[in-house]
C-alpha positions in Angstrom: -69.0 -154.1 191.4 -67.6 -155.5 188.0 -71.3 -155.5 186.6 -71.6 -152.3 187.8 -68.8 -151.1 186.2 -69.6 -152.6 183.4 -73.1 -151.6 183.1 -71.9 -147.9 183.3 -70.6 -148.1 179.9 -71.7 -145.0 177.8 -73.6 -146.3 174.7 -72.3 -146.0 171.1 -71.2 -142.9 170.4 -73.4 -141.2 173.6 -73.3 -137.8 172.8 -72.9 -136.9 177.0 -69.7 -138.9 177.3 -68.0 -137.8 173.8 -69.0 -134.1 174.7 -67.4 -134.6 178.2 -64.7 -135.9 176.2 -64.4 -132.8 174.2 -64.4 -130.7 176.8 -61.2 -132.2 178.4 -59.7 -131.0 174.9 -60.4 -128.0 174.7 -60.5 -126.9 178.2 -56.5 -127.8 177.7 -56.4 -126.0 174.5 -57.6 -122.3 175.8 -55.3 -123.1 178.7 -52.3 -124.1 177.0 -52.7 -121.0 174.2 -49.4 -119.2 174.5 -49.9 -115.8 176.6 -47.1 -114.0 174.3 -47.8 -110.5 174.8 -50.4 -108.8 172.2 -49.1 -106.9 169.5 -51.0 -103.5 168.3 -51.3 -103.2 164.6 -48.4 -101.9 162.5 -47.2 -98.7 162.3 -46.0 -97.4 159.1 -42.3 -95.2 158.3 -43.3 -91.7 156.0 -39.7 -90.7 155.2 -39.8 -87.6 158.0 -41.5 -89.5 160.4 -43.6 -92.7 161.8 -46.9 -93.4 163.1 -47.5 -96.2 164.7 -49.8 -97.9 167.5 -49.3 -98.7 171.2 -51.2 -101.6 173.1 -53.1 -100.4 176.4 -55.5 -102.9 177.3 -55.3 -104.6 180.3 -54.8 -108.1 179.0 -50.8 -109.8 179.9 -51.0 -111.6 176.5 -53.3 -113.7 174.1 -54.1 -116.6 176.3 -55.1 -113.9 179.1 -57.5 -112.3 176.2 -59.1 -114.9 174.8 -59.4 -117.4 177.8 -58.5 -115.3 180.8 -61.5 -116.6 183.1 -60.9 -120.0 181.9 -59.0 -122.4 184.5 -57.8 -126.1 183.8 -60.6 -128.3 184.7 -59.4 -131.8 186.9 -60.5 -133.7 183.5 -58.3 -131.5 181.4 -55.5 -132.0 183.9 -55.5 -135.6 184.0 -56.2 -135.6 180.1 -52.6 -133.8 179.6 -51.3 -136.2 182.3 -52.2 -139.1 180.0 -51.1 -138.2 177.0 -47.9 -137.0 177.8 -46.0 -140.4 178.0 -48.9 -142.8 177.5 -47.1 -146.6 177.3 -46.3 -147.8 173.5 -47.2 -144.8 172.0 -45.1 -141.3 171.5 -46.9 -138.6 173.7 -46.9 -134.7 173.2 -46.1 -131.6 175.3 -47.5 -128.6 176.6 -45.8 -126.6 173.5 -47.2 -129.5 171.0 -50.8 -128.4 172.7 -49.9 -124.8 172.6 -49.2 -125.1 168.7 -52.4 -127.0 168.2 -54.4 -124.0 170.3 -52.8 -121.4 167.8 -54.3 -123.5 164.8 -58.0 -123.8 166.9 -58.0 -120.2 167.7 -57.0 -118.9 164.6 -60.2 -121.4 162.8 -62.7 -120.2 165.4 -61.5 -116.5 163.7 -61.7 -118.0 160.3 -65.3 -119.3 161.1 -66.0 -115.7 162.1 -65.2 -114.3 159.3 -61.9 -112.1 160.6 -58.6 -111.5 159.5 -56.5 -113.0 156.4 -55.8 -116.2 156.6 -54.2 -118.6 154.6 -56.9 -120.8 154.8 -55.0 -124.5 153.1 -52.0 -123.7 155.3 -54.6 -124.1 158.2 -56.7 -126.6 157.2 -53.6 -128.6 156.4 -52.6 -128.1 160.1 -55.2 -128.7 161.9 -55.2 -131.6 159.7 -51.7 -132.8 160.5 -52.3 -132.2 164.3 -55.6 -134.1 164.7 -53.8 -137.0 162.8 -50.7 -136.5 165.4 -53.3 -137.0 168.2 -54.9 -140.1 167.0 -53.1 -142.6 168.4 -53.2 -140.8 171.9 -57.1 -141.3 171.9 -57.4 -144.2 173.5 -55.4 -142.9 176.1 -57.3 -139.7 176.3 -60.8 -142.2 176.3 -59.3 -143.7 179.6 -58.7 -139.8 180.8 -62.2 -139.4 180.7 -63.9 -142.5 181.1 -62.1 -142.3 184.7 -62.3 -138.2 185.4 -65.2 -137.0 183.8 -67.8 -139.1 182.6 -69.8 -140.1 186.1 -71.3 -143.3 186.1 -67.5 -144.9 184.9 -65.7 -142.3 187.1 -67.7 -143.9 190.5 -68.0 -147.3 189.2 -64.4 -147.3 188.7 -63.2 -145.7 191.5 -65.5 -148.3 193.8 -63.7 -151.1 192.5 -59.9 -149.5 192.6 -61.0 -148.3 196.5 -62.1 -151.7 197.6 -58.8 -153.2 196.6 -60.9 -155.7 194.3 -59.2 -154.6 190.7 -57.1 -157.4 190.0 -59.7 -160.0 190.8 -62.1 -158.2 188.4 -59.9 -158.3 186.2 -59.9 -161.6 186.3 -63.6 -161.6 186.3 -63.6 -159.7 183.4 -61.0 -162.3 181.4 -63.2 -165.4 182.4 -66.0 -163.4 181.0 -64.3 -162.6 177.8 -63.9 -166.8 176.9 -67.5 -167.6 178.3 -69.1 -169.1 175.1 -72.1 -167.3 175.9 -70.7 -164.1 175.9 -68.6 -165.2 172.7 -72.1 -166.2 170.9 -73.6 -162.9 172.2 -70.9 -160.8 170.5 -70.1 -162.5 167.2 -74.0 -162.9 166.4 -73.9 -159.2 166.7 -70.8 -158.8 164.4 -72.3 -161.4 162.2 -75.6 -159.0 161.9 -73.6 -156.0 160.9 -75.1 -152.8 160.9 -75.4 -150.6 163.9 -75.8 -154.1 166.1 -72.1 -154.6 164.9 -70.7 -151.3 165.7 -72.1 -151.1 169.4 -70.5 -154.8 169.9 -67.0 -153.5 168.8 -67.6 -149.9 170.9 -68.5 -152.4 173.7 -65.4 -154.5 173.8 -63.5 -151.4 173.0 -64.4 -150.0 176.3 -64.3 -153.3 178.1 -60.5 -152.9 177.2 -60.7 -150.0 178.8 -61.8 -151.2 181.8 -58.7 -153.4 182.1 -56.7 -150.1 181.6 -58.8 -148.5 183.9 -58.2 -151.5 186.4 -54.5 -151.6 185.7 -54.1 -154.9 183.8 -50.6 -155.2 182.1 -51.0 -157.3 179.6 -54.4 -156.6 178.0 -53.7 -157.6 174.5 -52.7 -160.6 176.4 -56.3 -161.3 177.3 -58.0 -160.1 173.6 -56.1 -163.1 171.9 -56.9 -165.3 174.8 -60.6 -164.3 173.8 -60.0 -164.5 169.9 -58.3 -168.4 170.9 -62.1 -168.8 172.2 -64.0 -167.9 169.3 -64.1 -163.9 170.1 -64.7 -162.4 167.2 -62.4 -159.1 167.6 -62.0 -156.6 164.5 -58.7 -155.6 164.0 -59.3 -152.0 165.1 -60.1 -153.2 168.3 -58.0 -155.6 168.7 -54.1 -155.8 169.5 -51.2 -154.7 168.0 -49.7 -156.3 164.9 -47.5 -155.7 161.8 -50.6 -154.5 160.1 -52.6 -152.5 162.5 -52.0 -150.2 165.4 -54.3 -151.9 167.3 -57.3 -150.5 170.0 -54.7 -148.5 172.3 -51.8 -146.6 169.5 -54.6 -145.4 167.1 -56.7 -148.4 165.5 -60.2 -147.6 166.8 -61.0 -143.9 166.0 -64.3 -143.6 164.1 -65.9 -142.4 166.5 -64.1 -139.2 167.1 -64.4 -136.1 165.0 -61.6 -133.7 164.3 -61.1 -130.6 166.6 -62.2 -127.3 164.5 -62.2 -123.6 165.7 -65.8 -124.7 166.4 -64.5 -126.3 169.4 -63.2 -123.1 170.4 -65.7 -120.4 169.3 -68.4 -120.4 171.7 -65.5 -119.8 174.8 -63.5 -117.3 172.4 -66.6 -114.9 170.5 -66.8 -112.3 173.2 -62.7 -111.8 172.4 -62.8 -112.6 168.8 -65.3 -109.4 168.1 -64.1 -107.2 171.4 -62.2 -103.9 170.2 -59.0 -104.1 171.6 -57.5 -100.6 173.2 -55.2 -99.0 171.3 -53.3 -95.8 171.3 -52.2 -94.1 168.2 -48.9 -92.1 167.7 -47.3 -89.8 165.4 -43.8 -88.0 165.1 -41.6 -86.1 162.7 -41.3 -83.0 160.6 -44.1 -84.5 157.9 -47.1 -83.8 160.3 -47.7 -80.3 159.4 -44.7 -79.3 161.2 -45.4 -80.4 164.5 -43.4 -82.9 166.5 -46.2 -85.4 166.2 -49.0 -86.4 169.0 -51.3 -89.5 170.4 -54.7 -90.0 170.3 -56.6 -93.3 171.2 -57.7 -95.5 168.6 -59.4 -98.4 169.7 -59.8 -101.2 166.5 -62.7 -103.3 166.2 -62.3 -107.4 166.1 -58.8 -106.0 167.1 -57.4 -109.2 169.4 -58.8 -111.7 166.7 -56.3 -109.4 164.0 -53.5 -109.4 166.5 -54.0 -112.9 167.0 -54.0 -113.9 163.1 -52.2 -111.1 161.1 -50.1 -108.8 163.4 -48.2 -110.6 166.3 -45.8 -113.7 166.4 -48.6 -116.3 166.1 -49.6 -115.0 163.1 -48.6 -118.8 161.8 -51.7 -118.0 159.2 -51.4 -115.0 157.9 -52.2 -114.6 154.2 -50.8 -111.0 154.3 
């Protein structure tokens, strides 16, 4: 079952498995976009009187507009799950994701041309936030590697059902300090090139295997390997005073920032819907009468709710 598991291993950078990946994370960004309700465009004081603009879609708030038929897939779920306290490394909330949708959203508009937006306010952002969430990726990895990638979520789950986890673990730590499997790797880190990348994305998810397994002391078992000739790069390799190691952040090459591009396929029918609106008038200045309402419906109207008018307007450049 252990080669099995082992065998199921998505290859470097496998574009099925990091897409999967990505889907976790942005399933859980369009869910956890605060549903604050919509705000119609501003109305304006004329010294007699004010027009202004009422709301009357349908929608209960923003995350009901943009992502109203959306709902939390099990790998999004277990994704939040894992992030949110993950050992040795600080975790993040439902609001922290919330914040981070705002940013997403508001670049999908961007992308689409909509809106004024402070565009280095965002960028700088969406830069800080994807930096916050590096050292939760290898915990986010194990989220999916167990959830929603296939061949790892049965293979795993065979070994964890059958009650034989800890004994492959031990498999697995015998394997590690086998001096074939030691000549294997380090001719392939000697070689360099793309041979040396897939041997570190290998061993990277080997230790995630152990995490997936539930062994406790897994940086326990990389030096054990390095004691045997292992040749282990630092970013996959275990903590120290001068790198975060393979589980707080050190391995992340492989992962490329979230952009509103994660987000605009899901979001374009909202983004460019006209939103319902219902204009009003009152006071002496409208030709004398005492004022009136007439709809007024405002194309790309949610997207300038969203970014310029309501109270996640965090972007605005107005």
């Amino acid at each position: 079952m252990l080669c099995d598991l082992i065998d199921s291993i998505p290859a470097y950078r496998s574009p099925d498995f990091l897409q999967l990946h990505r889907n976790a994370i942005a399933n859980l960004l369009e869910i956890r976009l605060p549903n604050v309700p919509i705000e119609p465009q501003p109305g304006k004081d004329f010294g007699v009187g004010r027009m202004g603009y009422n709301y009357t879609g349908s929608c209960s708030g923003y995350q009901n507009a943009f992502f109203g038929d959306v709902a939390l897939s099990p790998a999004a779920s277990d994704l939040e799950s894992a992030v949110r306290n993950p050992p040795g490394v600080a975790g993040v909330s439902a609001g922290w994701w919330g914040n981070f949708a705002v940013a997403v959203l508001t670049d999908a508009v961007r992308l689409a041309g909509i809106g004024s937006i402070d565009a280095g306010k965002l960028a700088n952002d969406l830069n800080n936030y994807n930096s916050a969430f590096l050292p939760l990726l290898s915990a986010s990895y194990l989220s999916a590697f167990r959830t929603a990638y296939t061949p790892t979520l049965s293979a795993l789950a065979s070994l964890v059902n059958s009650g034989q986890a800890a004994a492959a673990c031990a498999m697995l730590a015998n394997a590690l300090n086998d001096g074939r499997f030691v000549n294997a790797v380090n001719t392939s880190m000697t070689a360099g090139g793309d041979g040396a990348l897939s041997a570190e994305w290998f061993l990277f998810n080997l230790w995630i295997i152990f995490a997936g397994l539930g062994e406790n002391d897994i940086d326990g078992k990389i030096a054990e390997a390095v004691h045997a000739g292992l040749d282990v790069p630092g970013e996959v390799g275990p903590r120290t005073d001068h790198s975060p190691g393979w589980w707080c952040g050190g391995y992340t090459g492989w992962f490329a920032p979230v952009t509103g591009s994660d987000l605009g396929p899901q979001a374009s029918q909202a983004i460019h819907a006209t939103m319902p609106q219902e204009f009003w008038a009152g006071g002496g200045g409208l030709g004398g009468g005492g004022g009136g309402h007439a709809d007024c419906p405002t194309n790309n109207g949610y997207a300038l709710s969203l970014c310029n008018w309501g109270p996640l307007n965090f972007y605005s450049a107005g």
